[in-house]
Backbone as a ProteinNet text record, in pm:
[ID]
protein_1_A
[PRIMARY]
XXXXXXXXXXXXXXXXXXXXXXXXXXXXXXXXXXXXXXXXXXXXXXXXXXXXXXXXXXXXXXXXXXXXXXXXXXXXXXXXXXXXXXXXXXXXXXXXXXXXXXXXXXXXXXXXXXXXXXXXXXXXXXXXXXXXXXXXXXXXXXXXXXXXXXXXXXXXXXXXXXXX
[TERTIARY]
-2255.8	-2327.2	-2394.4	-2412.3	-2471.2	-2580.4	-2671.6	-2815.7	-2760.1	-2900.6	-2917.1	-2973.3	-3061.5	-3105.1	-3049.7	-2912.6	-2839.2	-2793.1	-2794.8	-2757.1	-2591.1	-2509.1	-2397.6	-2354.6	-2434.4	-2440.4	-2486	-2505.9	-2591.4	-2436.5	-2434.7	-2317.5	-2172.1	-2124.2	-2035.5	-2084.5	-2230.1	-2258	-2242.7	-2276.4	-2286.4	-2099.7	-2032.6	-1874.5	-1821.3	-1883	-1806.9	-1866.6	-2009.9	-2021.7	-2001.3	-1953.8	-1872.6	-1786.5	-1754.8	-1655.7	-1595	-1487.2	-1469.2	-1332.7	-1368.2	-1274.3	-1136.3	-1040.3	-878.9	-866.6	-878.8	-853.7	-866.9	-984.3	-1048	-954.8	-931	-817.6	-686.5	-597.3	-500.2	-477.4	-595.8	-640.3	-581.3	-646.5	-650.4	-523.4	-441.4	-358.7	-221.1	-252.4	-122.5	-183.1	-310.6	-323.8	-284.9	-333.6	-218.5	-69.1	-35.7	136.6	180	142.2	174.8	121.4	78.1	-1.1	59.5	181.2	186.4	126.2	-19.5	-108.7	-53.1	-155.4	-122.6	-247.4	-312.1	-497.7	-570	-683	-770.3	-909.7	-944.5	-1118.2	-1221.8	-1304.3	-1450.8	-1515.3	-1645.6	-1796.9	-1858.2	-1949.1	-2027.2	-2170.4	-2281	-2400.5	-2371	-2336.3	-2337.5	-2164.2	-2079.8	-1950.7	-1925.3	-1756	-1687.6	-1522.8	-1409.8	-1300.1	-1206.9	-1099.9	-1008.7	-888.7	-754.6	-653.8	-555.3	-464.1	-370.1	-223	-118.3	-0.9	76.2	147.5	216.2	369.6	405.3	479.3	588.6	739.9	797.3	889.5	928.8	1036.9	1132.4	1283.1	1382.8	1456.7	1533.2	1608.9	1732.1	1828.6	1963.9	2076	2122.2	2197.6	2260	2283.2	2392.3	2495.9	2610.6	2717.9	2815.9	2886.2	2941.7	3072.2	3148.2	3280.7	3327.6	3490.9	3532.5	3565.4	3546.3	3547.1	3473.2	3404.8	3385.1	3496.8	3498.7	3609.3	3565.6	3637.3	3530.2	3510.5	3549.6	3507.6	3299.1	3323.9	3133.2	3098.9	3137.3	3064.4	3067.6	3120.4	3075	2947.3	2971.9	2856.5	2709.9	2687.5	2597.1	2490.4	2554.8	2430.1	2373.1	2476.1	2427	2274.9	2241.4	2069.2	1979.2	2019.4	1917.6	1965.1	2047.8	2070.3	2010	2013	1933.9	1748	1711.3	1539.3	1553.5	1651.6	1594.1	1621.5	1708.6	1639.7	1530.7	1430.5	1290.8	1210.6	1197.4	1177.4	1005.7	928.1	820.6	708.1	578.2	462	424.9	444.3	416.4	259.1	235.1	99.5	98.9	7.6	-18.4	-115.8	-86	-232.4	-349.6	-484.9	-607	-599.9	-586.5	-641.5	-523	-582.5	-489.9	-566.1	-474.6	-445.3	-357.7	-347.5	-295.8	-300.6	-146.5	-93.3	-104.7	-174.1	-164.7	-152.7	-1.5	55.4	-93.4	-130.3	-179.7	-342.1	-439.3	-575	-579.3	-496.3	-531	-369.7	-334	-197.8	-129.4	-230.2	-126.8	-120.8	-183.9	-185.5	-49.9	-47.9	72.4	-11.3	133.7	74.3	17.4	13.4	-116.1	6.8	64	188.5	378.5	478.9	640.9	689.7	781.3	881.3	925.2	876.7	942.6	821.6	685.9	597.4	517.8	425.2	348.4	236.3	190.8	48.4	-7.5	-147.9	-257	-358.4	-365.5	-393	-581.4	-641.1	-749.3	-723	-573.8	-534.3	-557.3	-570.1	-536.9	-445.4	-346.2	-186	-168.9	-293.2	-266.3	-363.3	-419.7	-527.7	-469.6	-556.5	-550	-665.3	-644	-741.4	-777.9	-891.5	-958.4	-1084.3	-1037.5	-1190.5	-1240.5	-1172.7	-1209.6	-1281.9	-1238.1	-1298.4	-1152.8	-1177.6	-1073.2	-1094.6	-1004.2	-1029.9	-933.3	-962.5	-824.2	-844.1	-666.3	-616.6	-559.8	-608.4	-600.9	-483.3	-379.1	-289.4	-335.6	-304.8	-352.4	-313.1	-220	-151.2	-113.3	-63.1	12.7	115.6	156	330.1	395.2	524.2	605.4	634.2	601.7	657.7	780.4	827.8	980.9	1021.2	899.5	945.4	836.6	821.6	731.1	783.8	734.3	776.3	756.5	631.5	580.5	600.5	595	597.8	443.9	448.5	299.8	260.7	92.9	126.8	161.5	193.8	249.5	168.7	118.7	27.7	98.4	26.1	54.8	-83.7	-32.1	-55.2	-124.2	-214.2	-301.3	-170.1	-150.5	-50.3	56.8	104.7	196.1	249.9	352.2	390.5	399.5	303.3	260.1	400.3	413	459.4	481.9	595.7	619.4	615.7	558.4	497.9	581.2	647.6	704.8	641.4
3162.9	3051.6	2972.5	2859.7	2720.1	2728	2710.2	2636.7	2523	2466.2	2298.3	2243.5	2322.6	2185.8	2242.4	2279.6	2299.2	2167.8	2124.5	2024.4	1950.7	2087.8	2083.3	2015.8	2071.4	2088.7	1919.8	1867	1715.4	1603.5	1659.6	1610.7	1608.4	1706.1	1765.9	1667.1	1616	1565.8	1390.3	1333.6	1254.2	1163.8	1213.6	1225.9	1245.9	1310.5	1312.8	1172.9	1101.7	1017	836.5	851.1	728.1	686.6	561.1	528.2	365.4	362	227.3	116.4	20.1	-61.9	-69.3	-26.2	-4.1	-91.9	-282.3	-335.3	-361.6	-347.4	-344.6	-254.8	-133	-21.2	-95.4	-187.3	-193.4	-294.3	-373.4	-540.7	-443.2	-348.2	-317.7	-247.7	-175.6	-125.1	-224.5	-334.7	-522.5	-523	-529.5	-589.1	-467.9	-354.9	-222.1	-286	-293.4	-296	-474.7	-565.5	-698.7	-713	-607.6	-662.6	-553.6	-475.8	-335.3	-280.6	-242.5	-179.1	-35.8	74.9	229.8	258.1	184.6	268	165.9	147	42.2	111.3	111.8	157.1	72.7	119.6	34.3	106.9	53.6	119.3	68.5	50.5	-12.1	99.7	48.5	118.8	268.9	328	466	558.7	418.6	422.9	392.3	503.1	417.2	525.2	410.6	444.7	403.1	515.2	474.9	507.8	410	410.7	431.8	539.1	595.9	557	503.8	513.7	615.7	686.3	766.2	702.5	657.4	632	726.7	764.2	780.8	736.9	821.4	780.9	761	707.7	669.9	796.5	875.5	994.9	972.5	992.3	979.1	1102.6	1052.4	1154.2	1255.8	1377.5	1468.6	1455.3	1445.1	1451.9	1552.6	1604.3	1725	1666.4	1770.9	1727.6	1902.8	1850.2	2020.8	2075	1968.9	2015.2	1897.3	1888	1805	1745.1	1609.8	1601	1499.6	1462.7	1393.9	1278.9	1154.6	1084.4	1071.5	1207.9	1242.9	1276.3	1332.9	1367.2	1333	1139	1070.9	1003.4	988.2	911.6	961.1	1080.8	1133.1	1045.3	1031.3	984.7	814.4	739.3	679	639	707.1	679.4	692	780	783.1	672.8	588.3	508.7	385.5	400.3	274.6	281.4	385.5	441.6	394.4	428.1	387.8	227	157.6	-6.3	-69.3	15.6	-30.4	21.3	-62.2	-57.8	-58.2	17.6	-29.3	51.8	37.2	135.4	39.6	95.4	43.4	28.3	-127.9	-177.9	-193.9	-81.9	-77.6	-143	-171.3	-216.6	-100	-173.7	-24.1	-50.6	-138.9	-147.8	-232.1	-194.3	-229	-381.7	-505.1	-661.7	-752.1	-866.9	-968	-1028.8	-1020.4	-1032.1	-1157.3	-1215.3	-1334.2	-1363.6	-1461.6	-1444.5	-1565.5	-1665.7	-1752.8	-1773.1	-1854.6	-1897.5	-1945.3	-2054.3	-2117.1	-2122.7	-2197.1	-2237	-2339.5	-2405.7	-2508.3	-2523.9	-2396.7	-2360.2	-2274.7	-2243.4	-2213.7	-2057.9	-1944	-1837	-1792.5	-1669.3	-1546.2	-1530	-1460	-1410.2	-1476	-1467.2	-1484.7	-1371.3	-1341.4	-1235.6	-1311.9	-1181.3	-1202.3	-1244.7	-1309	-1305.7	-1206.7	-1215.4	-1088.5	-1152.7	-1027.2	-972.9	-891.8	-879.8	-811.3	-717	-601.3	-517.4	-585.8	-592.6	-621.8	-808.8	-865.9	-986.4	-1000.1	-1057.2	-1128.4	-1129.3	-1094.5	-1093.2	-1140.2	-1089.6	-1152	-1117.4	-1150	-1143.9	-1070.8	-916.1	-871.3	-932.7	-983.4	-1031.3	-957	-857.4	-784	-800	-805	-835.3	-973.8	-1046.4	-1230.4	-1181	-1090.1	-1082.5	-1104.1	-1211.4	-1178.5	-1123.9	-974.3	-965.9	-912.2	-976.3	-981	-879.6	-888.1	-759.3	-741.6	-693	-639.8	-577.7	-619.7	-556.7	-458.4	-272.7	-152.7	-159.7	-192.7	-189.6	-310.9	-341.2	-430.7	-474	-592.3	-567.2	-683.6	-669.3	-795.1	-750.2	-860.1	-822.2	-812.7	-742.8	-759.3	-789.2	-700.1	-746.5	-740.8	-863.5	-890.2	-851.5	-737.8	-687	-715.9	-814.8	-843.4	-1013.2	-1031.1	-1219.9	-1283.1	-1389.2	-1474.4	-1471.6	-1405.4	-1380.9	-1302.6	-1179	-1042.7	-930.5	-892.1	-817.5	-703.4	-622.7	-473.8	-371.6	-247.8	-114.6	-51.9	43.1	88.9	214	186.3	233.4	194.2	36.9	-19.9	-99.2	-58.8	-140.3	-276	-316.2	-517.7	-544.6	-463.5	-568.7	-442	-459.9	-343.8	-429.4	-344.4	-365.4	-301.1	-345.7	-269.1	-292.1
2467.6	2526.9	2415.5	2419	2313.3	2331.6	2232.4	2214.6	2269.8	2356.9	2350.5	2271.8	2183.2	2081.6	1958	1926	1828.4	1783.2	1632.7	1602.6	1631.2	1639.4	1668.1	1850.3	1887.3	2035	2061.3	1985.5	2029.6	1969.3	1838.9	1817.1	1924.4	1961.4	2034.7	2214.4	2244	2374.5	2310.6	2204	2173.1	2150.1	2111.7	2127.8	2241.3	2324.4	2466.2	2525.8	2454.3	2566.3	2445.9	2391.6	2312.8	2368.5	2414	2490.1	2436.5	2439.4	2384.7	2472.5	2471.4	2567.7	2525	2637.8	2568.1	2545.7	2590.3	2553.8	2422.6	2357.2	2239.6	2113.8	2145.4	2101.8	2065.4	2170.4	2197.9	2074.6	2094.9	1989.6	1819.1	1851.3	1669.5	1637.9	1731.4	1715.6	1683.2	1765.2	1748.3	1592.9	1569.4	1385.8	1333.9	1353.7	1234	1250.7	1365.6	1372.5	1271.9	1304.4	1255.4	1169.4	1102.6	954.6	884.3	925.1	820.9	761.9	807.3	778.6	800.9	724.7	756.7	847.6	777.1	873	914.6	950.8	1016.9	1057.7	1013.5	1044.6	1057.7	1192.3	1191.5	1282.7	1195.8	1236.5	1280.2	1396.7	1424.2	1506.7	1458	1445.8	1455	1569.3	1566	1645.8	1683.4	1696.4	1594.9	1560.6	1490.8	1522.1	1462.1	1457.2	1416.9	1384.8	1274	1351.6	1336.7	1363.5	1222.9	1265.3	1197.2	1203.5	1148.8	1199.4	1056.9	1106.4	984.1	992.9	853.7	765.2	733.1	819.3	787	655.5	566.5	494.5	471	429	512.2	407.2	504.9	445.7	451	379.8	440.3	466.7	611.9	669.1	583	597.7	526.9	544.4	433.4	454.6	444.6	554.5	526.9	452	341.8	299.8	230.3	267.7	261.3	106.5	-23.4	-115.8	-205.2	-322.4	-364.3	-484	-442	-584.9	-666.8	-776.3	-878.6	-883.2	-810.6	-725.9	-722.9	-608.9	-560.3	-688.4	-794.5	-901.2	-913.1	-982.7	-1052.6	-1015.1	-845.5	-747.9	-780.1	-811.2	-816.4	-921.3	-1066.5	-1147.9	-1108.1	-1027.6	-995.1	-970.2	-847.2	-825.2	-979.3	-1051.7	-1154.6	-1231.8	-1242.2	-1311.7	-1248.1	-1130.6	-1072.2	-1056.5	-1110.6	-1122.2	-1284.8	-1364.8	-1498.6	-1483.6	-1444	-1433.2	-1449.1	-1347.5	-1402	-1547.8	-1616.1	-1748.5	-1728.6	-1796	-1835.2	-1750.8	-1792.7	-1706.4	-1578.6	-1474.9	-1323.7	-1320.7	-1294.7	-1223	-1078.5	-1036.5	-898.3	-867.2	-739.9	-651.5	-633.3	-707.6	-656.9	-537.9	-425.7	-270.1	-171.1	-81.3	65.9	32.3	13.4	30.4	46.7	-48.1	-27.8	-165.2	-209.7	-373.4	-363.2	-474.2	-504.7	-694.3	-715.8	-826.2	-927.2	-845.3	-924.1	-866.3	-901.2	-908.8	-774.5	-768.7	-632.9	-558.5	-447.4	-410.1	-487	-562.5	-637.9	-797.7	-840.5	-965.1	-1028.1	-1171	-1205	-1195.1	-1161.6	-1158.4	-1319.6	-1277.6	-1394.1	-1500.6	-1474	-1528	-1460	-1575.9	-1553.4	-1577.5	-1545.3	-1623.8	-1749.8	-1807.2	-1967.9	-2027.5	-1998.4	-2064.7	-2154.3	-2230.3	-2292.1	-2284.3	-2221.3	-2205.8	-2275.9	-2309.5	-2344.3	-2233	-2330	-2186.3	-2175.2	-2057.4	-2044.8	-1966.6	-1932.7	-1939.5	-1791.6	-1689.4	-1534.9	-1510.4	-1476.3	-1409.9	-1281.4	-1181.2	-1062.9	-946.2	-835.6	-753.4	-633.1	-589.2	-458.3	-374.6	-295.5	-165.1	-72.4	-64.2	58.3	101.5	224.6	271.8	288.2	195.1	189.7	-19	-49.5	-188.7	-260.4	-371	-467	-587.4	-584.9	-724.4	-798.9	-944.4	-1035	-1107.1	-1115.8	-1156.1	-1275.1	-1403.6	-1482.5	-1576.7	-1695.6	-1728.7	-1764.5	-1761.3	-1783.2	-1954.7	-1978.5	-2114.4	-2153.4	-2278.2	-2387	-2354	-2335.1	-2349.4	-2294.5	-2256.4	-2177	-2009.4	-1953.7	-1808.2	-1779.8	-1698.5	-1691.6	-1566.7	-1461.7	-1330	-1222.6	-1164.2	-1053.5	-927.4	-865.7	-759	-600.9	-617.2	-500.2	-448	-358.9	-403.7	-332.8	-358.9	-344.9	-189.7	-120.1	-22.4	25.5	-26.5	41.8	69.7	174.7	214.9	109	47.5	-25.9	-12.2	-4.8	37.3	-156.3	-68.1	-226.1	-262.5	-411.6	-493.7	-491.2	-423.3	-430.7	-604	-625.6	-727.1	-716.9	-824.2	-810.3	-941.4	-1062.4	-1160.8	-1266.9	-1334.4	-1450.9	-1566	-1667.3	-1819.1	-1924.6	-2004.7	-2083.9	-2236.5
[MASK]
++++++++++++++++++++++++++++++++++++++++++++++++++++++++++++++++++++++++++++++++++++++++++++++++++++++++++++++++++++++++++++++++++++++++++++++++++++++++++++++++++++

């Protein structure tokens, strides 16, 4: 049997009596889905809540075959040959935003491919929250490839741009 004035016990009555409008639920669940968001959280005074969607990854089917012949062996190094393409140390996004290549909409962007940069340089602006803030080459070097385009909502640890 429970204490009633267990701290737990207040918590545990206080959660059963939070209640929130589905409509309200349903609202945030359309912006996770049309915004490709993963999560969505909010607090308000002593409610709060977070919506989850999990992110499958795309696997590909097995293929059964009754012997391998060399053909499939050659197929094989493929994929790693298409991972070494990307040349250079990957700049990620620190946060869930909105890539932006240049200053304003009618300015020339931060960075081109094929340019060189200095590490400590502006490359390009994530937008959260209504905050912009710029983002930083980690290292030295030439760009080779801009991964994102102007405008593109991106996910925290998304690849923005490789540095070689």
């Amino acid at each position: 049997m429970y204490k009633t004035d267990s701290p737990i016990n207040e918590n545990v009555t206080e959660r059963q009596n939070m209640k929130f409008d589905i409509d309200y639920v349903e609202k945030l669940a359309k912006v996770l889905a049309d915004n490709s968001l993963t999560e969505i959280s909010l607090e308000d005074g002593e409610q709060a809540i977070t919506l989850r969607k999990e992110v499958m990854g795309v696997t590909a089917a097995p293929v059964v075959a009754a012997a391998p012949t060399s053909q499939q062996a050659q197929a094989v190094p493929a994929p790693a040959e298409a991972k070494e393409v990307k040349k250079g140390k990957p700049l990620t996004s620190p946060m869930v935003g909105t890539f932006y290549s240049a200053p304003s909409p009618d300015a020339e962007p931060f960075v081109k491919v094929g340019q060189t940069v200095k590490e400590g340089d502006v490359v390009c602006i994530v937008e959260a929250m209504k905050l912009m803030n710029e983002i930083e080459a980690e290292v030295s070097g030439k760009i080779t490839e801009i991964c994102v385009s102007d405008g593109q909502p991106v996910e925290f640890g998304q690849v923005l741009m490789y540095i070689e």
